[in-house]
N, CA, C and O atoms as CSV, one atom per row, in Angstrom:
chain,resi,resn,atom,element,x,y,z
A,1,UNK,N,N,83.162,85.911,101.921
A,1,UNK,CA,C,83.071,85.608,103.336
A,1,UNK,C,C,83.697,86.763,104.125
A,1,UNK,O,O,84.705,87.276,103.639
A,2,UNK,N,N,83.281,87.170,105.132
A,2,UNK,CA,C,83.314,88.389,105.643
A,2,UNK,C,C,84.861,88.254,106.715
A,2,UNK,O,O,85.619,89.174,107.023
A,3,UNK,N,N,84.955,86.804,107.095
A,3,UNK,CA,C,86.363,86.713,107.647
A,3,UNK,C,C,87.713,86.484,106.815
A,3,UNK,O,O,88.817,86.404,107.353
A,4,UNK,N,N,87.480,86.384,105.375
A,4,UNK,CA,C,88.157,86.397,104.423
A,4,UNK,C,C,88.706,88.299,104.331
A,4,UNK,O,O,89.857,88.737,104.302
A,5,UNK,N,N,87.613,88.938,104.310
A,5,UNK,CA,C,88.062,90.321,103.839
A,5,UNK,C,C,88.556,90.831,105.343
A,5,UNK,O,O,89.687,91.290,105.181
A,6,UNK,N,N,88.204,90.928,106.617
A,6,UNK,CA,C,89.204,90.787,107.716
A,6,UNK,C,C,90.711,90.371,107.138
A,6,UNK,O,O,91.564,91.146,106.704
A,7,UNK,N,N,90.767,89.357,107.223
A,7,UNK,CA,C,91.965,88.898,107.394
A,7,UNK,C,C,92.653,89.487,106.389
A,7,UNK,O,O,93.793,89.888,106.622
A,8,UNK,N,N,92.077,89.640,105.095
A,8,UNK,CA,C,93.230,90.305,104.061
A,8,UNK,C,C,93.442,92.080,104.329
A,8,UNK,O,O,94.415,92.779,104.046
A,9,UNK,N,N,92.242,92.430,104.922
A,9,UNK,CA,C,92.738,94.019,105.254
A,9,UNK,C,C,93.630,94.172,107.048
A,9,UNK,O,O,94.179,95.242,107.312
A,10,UNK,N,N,93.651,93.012,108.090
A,10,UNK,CA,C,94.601,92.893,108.546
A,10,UNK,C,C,95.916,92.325,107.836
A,10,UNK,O,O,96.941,92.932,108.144
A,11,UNK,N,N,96.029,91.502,107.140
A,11,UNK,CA,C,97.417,91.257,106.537
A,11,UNK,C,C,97.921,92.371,105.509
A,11,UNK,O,O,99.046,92.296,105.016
A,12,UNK,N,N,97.008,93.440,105.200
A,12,UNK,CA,C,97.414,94.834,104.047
A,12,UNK,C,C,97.884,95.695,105.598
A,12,UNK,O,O,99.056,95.996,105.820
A,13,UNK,N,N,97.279,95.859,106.114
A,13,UNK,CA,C,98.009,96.678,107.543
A,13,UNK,C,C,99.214,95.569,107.551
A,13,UNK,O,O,100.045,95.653,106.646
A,14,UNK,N,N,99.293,94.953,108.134
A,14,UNK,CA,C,100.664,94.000,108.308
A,14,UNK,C,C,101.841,94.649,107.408
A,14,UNK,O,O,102.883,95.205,107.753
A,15,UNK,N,N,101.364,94.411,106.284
A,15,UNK,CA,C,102.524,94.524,104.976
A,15,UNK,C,C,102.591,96.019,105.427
A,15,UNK,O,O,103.688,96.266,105.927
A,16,UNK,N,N,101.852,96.950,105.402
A,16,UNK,CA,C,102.260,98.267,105.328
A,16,UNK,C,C,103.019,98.788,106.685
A,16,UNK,O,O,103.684,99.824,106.685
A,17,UNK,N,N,102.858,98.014,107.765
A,17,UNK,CA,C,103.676,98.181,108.320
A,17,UNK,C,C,105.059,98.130,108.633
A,17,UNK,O,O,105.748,98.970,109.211
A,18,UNK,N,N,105.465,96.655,108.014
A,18,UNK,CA,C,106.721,96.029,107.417
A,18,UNK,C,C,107.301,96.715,106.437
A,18,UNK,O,O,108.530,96.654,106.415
A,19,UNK,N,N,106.749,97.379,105.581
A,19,UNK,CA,C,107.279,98.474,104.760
A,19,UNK,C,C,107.567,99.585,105.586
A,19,UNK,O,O,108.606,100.170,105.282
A,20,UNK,N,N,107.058,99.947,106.356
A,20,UNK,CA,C,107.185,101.626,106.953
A,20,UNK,C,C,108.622,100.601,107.625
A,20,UNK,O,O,109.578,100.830,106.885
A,21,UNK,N,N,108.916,99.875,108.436
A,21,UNK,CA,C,109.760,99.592,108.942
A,21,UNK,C,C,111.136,99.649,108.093
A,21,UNK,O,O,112.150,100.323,108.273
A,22,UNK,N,N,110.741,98.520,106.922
A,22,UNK,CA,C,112.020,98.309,105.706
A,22,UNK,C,C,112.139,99.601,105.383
A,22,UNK,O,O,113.350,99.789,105.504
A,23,UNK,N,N,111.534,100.870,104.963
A,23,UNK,CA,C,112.117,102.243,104.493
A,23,UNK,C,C,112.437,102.833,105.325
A,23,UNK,O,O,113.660,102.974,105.328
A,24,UNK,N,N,111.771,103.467,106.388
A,24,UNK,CA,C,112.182,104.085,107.240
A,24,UNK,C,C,112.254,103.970,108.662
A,24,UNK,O,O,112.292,104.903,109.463
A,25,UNK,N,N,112.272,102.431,108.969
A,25,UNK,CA,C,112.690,102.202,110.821
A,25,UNK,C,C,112.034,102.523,111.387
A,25,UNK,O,O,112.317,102.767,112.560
A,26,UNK,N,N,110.458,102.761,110.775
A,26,UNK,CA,C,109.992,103.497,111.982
A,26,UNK,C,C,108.331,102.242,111.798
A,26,UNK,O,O,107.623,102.142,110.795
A,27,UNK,N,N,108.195,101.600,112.928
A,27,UNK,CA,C,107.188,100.993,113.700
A,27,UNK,C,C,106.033,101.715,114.081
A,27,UNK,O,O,105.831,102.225,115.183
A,28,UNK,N,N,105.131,101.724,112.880
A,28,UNK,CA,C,103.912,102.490,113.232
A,28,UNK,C,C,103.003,102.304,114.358
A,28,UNK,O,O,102.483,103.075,115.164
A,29,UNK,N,N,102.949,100.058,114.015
A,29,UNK,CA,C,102.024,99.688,115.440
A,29,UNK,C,C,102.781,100.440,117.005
A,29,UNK,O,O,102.153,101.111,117.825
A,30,UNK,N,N,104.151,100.108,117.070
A,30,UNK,CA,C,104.495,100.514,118.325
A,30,UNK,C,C,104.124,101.821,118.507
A,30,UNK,O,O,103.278,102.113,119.352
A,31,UNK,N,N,104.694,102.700,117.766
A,31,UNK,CA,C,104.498,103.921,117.638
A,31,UNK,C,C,103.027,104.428,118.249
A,31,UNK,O,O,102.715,105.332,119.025
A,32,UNK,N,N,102.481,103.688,117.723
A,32,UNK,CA,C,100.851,104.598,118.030
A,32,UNK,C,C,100.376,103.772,119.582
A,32,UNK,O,O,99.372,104.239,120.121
A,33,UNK,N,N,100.870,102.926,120.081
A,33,UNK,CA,C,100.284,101.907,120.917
A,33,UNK,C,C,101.613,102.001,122.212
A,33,UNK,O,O,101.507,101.535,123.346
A,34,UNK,N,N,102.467,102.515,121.815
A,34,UNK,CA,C,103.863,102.757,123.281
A,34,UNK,C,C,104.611,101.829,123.461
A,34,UNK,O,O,104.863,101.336,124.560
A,35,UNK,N,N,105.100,101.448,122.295
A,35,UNK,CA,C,106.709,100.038,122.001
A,35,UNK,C,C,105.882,98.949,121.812
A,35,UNK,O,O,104.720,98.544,121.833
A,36,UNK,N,N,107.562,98.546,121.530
A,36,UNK,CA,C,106.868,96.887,120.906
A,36,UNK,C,C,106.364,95.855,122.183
A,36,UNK,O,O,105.437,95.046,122.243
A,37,UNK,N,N,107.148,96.162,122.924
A,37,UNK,CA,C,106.911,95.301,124.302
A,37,UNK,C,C,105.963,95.681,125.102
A,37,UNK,O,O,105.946,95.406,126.301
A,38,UNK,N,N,104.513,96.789,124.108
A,38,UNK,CA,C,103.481,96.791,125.107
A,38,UNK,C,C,102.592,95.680,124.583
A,38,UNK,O,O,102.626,95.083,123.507
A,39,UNK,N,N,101.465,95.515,126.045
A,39,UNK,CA,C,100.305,94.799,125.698
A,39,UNK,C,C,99.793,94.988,124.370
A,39,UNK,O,O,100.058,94.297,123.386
A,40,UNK,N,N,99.158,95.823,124.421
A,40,UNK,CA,C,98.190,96.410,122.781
A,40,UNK,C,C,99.234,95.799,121.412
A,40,UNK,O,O,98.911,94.891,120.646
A,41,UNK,N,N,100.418,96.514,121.385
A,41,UNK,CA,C,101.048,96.003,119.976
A,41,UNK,C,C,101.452,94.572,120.293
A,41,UNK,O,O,102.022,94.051,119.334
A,42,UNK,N,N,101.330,93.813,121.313
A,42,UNK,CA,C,101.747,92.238,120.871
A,42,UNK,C,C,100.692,91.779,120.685
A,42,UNK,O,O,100.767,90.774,119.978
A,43,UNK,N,N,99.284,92.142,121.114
A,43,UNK,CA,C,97.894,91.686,120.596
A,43,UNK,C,C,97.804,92.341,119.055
A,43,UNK,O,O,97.795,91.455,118.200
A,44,UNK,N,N,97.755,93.291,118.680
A,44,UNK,CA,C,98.072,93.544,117.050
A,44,UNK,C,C,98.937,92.881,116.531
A,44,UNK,O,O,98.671,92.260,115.501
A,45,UNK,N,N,100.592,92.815,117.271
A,45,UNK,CA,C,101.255,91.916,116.379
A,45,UNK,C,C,100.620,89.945,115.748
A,45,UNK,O,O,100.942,89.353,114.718
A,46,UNK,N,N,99.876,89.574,116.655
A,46,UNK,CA,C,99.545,88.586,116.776
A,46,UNK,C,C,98.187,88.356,115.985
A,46,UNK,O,O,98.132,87.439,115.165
A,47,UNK,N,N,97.220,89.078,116.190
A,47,UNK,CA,C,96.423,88.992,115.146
A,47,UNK,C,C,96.431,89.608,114.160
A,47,UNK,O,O,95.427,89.539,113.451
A,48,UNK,N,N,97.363,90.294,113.812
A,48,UNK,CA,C,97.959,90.263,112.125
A,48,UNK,C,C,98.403,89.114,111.744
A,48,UNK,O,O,98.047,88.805,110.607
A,49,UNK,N,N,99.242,88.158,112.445
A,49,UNK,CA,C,100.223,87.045,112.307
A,49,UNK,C,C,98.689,86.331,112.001
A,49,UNK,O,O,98.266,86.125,110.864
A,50,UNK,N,N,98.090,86.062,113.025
A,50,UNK,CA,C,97.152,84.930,112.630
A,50,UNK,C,C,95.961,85.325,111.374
A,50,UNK,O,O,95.321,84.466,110.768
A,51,UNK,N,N,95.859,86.578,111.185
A,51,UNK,CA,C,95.139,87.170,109.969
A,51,UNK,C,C,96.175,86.794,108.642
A,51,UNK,O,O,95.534,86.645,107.602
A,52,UNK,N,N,97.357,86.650,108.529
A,52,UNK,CA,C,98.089,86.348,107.597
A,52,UNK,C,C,98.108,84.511,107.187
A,52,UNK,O,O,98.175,83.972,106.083
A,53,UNK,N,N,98.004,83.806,108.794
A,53,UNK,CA,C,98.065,82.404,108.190
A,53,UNK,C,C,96.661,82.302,107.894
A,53,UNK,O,O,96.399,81.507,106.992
A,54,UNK,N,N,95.561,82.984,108.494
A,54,UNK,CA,C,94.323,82.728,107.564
A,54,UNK,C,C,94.442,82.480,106.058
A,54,UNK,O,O,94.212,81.419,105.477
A,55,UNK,N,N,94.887,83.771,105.464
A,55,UNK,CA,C,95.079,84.315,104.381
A,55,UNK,C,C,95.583,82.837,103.273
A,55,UNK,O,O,95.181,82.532,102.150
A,56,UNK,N,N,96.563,82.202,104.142
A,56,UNK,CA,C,97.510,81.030,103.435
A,56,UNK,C,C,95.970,80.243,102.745
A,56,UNK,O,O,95.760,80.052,101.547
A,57,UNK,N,N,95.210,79.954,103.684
A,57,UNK,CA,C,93.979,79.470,103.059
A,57,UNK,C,C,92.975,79.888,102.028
A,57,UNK,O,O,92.171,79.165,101.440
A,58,UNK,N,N,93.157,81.157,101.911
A,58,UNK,CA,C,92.904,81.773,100.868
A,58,UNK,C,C,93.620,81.428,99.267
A,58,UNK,O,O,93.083,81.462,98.159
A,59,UNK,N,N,94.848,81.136,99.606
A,59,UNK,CA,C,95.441,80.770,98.432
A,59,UNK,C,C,95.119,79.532,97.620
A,59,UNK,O,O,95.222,79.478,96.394
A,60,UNK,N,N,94.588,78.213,98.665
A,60,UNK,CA,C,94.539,76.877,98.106
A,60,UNK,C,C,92.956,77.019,97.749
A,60,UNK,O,O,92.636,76.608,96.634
A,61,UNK,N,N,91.968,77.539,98.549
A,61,UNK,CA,C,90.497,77.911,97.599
A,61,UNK,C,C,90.635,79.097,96.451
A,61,UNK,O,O,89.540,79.360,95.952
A,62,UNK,N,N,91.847,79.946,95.870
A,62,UNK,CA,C,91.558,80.292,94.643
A,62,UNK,C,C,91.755,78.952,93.917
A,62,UNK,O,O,91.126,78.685,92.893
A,63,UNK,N,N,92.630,78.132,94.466
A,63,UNK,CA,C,93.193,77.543,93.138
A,63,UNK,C,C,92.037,76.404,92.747
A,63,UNK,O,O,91.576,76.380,91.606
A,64,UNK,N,N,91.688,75.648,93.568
A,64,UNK,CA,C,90.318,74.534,93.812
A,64,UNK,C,C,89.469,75.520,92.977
A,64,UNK,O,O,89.718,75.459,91.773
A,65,UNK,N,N,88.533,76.404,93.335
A,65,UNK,CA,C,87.863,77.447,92.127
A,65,UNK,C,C,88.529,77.424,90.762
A,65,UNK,O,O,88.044,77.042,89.697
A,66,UNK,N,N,89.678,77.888,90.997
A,66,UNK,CA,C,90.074,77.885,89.224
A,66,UNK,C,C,90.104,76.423,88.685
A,66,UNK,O,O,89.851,76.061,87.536
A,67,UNK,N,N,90.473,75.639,89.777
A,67,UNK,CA,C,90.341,73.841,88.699
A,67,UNK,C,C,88.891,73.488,89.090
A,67,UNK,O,O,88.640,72.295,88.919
A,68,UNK,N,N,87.659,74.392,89.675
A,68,UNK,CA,C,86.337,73.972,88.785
A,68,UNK,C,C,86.395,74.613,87.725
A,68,UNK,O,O,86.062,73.977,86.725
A,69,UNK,N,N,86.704,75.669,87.580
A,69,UNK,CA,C,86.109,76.585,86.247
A,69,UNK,C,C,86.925,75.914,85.434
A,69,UNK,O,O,86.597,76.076,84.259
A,70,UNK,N,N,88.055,75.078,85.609
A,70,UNK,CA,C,88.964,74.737,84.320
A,70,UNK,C,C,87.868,73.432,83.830
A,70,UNK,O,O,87.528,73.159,82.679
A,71,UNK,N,N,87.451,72.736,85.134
A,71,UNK,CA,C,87.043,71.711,84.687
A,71,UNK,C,C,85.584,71.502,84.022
A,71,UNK,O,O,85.237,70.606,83.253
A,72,UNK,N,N,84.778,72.650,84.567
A,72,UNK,CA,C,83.572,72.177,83.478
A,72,UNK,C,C,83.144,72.414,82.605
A,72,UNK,O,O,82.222,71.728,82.164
């Protein structure tokens, strides 16, 4: 599903951003977009956020898939 691979290559930006932060403090979204407290990066921050709780749904249809394949 094509909003499945969205959401996981916004939540891989997400993570890689959170990493650039945890190593080196430095905020790429703000960075490229002019602080955290602009328009643009709280609309990125936000649909990363909501590309990530997509994602949560992603987790309970692997598992439903793996208990068909277990089951037939």
């Amino acid at each position: 599903m094509i909003m499945d691979r969205i959401a996981l290559i916004l939540t891989v930006i997400g993570a890689l951003n959170w990493g650039s932060i945890g190593l080196f403090q430095f905020d790429i979204v703000a960075w490229i977009c002019g602080g955290q407290s602009s328009l643009l990066s709280r609309i990125i921050y936000t649909v990363v956020g909501l590309a990530g709780i997509w994602c949560i749904s992603l987790i309970f249809r692997a598992r439903e898939t793996f208990d068909e394949i277990e089951g037939s």
